[in-house]
N, C-alpha and C positions, 0 to 999 in steps of 0.2 A: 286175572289174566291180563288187563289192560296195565297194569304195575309192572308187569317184569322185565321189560325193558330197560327200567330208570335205574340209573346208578348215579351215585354220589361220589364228592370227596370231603375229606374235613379238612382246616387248615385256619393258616391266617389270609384271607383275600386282600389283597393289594389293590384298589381303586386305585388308578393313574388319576384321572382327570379331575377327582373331589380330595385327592390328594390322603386318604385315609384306609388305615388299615385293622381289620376287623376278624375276631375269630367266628367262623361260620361255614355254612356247607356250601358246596359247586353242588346243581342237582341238575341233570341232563338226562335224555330221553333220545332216542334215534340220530344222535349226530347233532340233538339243538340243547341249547341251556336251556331248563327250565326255570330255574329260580335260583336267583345267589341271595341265601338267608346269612344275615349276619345275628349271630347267637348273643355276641359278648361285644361292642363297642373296643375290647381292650388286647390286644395281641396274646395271645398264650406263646411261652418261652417256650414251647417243648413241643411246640408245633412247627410242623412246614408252613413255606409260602405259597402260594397260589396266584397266577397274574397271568396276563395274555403271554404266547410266545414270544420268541425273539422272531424279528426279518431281516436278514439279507438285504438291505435297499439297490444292490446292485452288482450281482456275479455272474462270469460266464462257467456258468458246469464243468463247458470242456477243461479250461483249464486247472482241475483237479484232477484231471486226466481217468475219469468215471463218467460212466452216461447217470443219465440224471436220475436213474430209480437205487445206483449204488452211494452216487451223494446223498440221497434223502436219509439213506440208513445211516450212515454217518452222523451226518447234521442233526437229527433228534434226539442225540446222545446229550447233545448240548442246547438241548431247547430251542431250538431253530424250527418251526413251521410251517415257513414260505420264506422265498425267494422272488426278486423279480430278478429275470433272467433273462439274459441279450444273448441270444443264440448266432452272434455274429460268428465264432470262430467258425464252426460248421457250416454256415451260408455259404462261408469263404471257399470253403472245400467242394462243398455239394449241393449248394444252394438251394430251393425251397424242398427238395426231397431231402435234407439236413434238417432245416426247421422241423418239419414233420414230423423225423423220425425222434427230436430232442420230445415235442411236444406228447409224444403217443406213449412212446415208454414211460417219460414222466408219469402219464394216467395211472401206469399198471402198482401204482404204490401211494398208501394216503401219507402224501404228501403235497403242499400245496405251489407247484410251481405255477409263476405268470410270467409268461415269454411274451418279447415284445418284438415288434417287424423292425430288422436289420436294416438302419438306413443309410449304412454305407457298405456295400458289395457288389464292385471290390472296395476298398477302405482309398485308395487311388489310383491314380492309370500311371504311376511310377514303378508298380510289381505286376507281375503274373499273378492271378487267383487263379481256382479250379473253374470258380460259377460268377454270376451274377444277380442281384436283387433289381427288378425294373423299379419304374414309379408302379406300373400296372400291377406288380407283383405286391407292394406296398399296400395298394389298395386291396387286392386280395386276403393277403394277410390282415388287415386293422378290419374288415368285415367282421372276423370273427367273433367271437363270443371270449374264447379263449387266449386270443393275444390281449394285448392292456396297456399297450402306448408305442409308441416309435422310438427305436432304442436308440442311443448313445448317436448324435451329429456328431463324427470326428470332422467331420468337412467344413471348418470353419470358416477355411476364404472363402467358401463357394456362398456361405448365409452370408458373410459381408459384401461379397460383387453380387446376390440375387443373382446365382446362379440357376436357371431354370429345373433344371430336374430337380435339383437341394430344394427349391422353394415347395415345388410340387407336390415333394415328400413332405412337408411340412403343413402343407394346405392339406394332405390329408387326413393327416393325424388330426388338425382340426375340426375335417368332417365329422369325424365318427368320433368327438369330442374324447381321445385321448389324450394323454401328454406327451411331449418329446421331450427326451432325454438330452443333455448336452456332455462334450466335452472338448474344453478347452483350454490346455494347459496355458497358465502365464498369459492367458487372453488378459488384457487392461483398459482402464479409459473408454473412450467412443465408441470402440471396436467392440468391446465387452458388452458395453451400453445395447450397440446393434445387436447383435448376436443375441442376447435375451429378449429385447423385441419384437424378435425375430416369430417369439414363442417359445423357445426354448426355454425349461423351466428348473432343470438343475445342469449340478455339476461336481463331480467324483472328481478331479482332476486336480482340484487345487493344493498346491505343496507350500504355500504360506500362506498367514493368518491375513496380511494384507489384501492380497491377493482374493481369497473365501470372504472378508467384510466388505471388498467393494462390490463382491458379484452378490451377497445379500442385499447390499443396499438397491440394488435395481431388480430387485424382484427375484431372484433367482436360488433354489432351496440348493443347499450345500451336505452334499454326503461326505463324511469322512471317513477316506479310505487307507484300510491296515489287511495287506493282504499279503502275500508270501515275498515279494516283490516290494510291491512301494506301499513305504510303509507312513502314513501323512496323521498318524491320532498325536503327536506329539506338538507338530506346528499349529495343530486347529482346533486342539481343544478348551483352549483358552476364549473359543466364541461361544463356547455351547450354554454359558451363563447368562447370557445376554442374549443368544439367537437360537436356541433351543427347538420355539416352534419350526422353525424352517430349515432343521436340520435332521439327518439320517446317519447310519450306519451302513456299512458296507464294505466289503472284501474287494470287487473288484477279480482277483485270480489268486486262489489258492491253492496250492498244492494239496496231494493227500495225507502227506505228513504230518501237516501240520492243522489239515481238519482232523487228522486224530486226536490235534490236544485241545482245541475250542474251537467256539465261533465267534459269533453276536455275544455270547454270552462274557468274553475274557476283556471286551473293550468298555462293556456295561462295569465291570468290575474295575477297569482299570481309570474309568472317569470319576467312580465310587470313592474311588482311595484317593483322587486328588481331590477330594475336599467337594466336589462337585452335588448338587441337590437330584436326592434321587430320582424323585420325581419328571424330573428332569430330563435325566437320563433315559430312566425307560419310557419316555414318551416318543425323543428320538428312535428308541430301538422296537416298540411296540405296537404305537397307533399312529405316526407321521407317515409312514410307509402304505397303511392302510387307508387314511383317507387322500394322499397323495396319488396313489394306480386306481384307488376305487376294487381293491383288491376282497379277495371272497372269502375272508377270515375275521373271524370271529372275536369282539375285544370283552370277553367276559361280562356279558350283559345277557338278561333273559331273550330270549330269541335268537341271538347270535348263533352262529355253529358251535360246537364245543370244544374249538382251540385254546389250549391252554395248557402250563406247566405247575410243575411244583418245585422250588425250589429250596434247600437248607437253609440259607439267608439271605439278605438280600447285601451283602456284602461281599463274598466269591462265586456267588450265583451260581453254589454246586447245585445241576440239573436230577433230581431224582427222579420225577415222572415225564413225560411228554404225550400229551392228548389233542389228535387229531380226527376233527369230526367224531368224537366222542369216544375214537377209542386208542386205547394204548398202544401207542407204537415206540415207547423206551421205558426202562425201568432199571432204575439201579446203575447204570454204566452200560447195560446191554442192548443195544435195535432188536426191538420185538419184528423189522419192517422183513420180510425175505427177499433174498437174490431173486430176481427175472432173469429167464430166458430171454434174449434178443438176440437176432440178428446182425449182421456187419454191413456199412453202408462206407464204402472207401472211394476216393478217388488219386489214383499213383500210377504215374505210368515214366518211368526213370529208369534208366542204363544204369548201371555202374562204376566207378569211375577209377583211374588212376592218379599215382601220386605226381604225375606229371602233368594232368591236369588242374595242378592247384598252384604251376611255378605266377610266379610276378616280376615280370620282366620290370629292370627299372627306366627304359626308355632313356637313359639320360639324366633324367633327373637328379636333383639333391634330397628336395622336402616331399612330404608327403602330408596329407591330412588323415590323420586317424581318430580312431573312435576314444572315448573316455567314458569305459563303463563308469556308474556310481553304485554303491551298497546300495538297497532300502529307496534307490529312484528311478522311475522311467527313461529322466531325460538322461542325456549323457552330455560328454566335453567334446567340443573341436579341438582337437592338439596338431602342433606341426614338429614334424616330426622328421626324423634324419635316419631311414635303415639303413643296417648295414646291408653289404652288397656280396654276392660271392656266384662267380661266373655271369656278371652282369645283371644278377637277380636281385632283387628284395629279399631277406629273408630274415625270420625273426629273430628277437634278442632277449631269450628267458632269463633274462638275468638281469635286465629291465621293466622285466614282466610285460616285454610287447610279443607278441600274439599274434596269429594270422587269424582270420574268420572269412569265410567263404558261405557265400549262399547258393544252393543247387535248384533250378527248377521243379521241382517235384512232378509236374502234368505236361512236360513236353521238352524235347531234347532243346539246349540252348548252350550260351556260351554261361561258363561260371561266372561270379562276380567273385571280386578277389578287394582283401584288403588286409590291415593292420588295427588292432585294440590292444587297449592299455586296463590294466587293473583286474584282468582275469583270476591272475595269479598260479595260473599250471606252470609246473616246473616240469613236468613232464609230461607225454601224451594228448591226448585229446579227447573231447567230449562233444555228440552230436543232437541234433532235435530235428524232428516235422513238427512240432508245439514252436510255429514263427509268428507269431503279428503282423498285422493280419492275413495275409495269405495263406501262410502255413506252408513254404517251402521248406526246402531242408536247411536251416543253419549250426555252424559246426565252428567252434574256437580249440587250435591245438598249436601247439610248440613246434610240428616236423611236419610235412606234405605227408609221410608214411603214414603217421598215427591218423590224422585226418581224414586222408582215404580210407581208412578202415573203417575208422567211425562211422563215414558217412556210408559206408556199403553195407555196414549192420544195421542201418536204419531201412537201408534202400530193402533187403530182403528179407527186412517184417512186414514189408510195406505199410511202414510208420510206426515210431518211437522215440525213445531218449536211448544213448550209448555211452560209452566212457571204453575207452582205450590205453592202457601204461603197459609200461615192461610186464607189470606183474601178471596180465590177463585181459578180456575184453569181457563186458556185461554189458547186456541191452535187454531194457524191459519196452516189450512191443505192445503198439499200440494201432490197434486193426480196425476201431471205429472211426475212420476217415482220417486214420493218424494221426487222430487226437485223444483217444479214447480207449479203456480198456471195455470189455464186456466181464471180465471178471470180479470175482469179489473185493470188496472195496478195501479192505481189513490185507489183504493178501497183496493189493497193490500199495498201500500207506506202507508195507514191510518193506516192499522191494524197489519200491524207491529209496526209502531211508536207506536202504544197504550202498543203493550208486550214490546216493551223494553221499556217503559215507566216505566212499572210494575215493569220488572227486574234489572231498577237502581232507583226510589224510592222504592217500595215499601219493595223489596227485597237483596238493599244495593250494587249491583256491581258498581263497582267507571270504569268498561270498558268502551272504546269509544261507543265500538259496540261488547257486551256479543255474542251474538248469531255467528255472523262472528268469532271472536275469539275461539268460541266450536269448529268451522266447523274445524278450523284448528289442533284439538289438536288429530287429527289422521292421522295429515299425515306426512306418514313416513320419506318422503324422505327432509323434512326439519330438518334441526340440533334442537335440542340435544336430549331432549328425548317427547317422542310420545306412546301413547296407541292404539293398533288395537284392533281389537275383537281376536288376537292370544295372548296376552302379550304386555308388555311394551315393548318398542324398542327403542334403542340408534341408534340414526339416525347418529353418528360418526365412530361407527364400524360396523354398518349395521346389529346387530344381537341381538336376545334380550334380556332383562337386567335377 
């Protein structure tokens, strides 16, 4: 009677840390290892692997556009286990009853997310948010049991002037001894020096090697981020031989698309095949993560939880099993995990708009400063620029691939912000998002004010989505979880996305990886150069706007 609980697996066991690998049994009991018995010192060929999961070092859920019990089924397809997770987008929207709602549903699936307290909300007093995060709130949240550090410092001049509230937030994460997150793109020299001083203990943000070995050299653990969006495993993998221990893995924002074709697992593979020691490798992607948050997962040792995968080899790291707290939640290609029920948690309160609401009077002027999207980066270009003019207006020139982009307040009536971007690439129509950075208002890039409007009225009356508008029809897949988020099934949104951006690089010409990921970013401030909120355009170099 006392036996029937224990199950085993056989395979080859993968020891990270003693660096050896061995044919022998995983034997676990109620959610714990019992005993990792190695049989044979000597690999058997015609066996599986066996090793701890992959982690996530740093994603926001929403941006997969799934609440977080539809990511998890997803993610342990691909041996994913845990996440640490910055539930900033949602603060943004609906602040600590956001948190909340990320943190509860999470519960309702074994999966292991670790949510950290949002320490910038709003992200700055250049946009409109829905909410606010206090210091008081900070302290609330790092109380818990269940958060696991202070997420992501976007607010870097604020640690360099000891800006009070920034500091405060930072004193508390110290209290309740967790870590805080950094991010600072292109931070360098003194400033860099400060800022990690500061406590701050990583950084997801870095897009050259330069750049990621001076912010090691002062203390500061470096995640490499490959996410739908920006894409940085190619400029920084060239440290992970030499700075290994103090590096991680991590997405950052992914779409659902493209969590349908890997995770953790495809960047483990992809450092494998540059020559890289494996070893190595899965230690950033397996147990840096875990003794870094102090995280509740298990590195395949007797007592540990019974986290752990199996995998075909350790060279494309196809994911056969995924065991979480001892039991199966993937097998074969399929989530053993089930849909939840949940609720919808929104905040929209937006009119409608006209295409005459989107003219740009040229005032006069000759130049203008506009945006320069980039493929695969956050930041973008200052360009100056000369539109053409017609009845006194601005107005675009697809045939330069310049673009109008407009941002709509989403939580209270205001005046639009109006501008010009380069590198879209629509030739025709338009395409919209409430998925903005950080606030999450409406932003929309289109070729005509008409298709614009439209786009942006098919978002306004899902109350929150993505859209795409051409001659040939309108599609919007809505997103009712704070307009960030579906409640549906995760398989069923990864389709219907792939269909709009289908749309929006045939049919409607963008040459981007991933159009819609790239909109999200073209309002967020706190990334260099320049950015549009629903307040003005804004130079993300001197912090004020253009």
């Amino acid at each position: 009677m006392f036996h029937r609980n224990i199950s085993s697996v056989v395979g080859n066991i993968v020891n990270i840390r003693i660096q050896t690998i061995g044919f022998g049994r995983v034997i676990f009991q109620n959610g714990k290892i019992v005993d990792v018995h190695i049989d044979d010192p000597t690999p058997n060929p015609d066996a599986p692997f066996i090793m701890p999961g992959f982690i996530d070092a740093h994603v926001h859920i929403e941006s997969s556009l799934l609440i977080p019990s539809e990511f998890a089924r997803m993610a342990v397809v691909h041996g994913t286990v845990a996440t640490i997770s910055d539930p900033h987008e949602i603060a943004n929207v609906c602040g600590m009853k956001g948190i909340t709602f990320m943190i509860e549903n999470g519960k309702t699936v074994p999966f292991k997310f670790h949510f950290g307290a949002p320490s910038c909300v709003p992200a700055t007093t250049f946009e409109t948010a829905g909410d606010e995060i206090t210091v008081q709130d900070i302290h609330t949240l790092l109380q818990r049991d269940d958060i696991f550090y202070l997420s992501e410092m976007m607010n870097f001049p604020g640690v360099l002037h000891g800006n009070k509230e920034v500091m405060e937030k930072i004193s508390a994460a110290k209290q309740y001894n967790k870590p805080v997150d950094g991010h600072a793109p292109g931070l360098r020299g003194n400033d860099a020096k400060t800022y990690c001083n500061a406590g701050i203990s990583t950084d997801h943000e870095c897009f050259t090697e330069p750049e990621a070995a001076e912010k090691l050299s002062y203390g500061m653990k470096i995640l490499i981020r490959e996410g739908s969006a920006a894409k940085n495993f190619e400029a920084l993998a060239g440290l992970i031989d030499e700075h290994y221990e103090n590096m991680m893995f991590c997405s950052d924002d992914k779409h659902p698309d493209s969590l349908l074709e890997g995770h953790i697992n495809q960047l483990c593979a992809r450092a494998v095949s540059k020559g890289i020691d494996l070893y190595k490798v899965l230690k950033m992607a397996c147990i840096n993560p875990v003794e870094h948050y102090n995280m509740q997962v298990g590195l395949l040792n007797p007592g540990d939880n019974a986290d752990f995968i199996m995998v075909k080899d350790l060279k494309d790291f196809k994911v056969l099993q995924t065991y979480i707290n001892g039991k199966l939640v993937a097998d074969a290609g399929k989530t053993l995990i089930r849909s939840q029920k949940t609720g919808i948690i929104n905040n929209f309160s937006v009119e409608k708009i006209s295409p005459n609401d989107l003219i740009v009077q040229s005032n006069g002027k000759e130049q203008t400063l506009i945006i320069g999207a980039l493929d695969g980066q956050l930041i973008t270009e200052k360009i100056n620029y000369t539109p053409p003019i017609q009845n006194n207006n601005w107005i675009t020139n697809p045939a330069d691939d310049i673009l109008k982009i407009v941002v709509v307040n989403r939580y209270k009536a205001s005046p639009i912000a109006k501008a010009f971007i380069k590198n879209f690439g629509l030739t025709t129509g338009a395409i919209a998002s409430s998925v903005a950075h950080d606030s999450h208002n409406i932003v929309a890039v289109g070729v005509d004010d008409e298709s614009l409007a439209k786009a942006i009225n098919l978002v306004i009356q899902q109350q929150g989505g993505l859209s795409a508008v051409s001659p040939v029809g309108e599609e919007v897949l809505p997103l009712p979880v704070a307009g960030l988020m579906s409640n549906l099934d995760g398989y069923k949104i990864a389709e219907d996305y792939t269909k709009l951006d289908k749309k929006v690089k045939e049919e409607m010409g963008s040459k981007l990886r991933a159009p819609f990921m790239t909109l999200s970013f073209m309002a967020l401030l706190v990334i260099p150069h320049l950015k549009l909120s629903d307040k003005g355009l804004f130079d993300g170099d001197s912090f004020s706007f253009v």
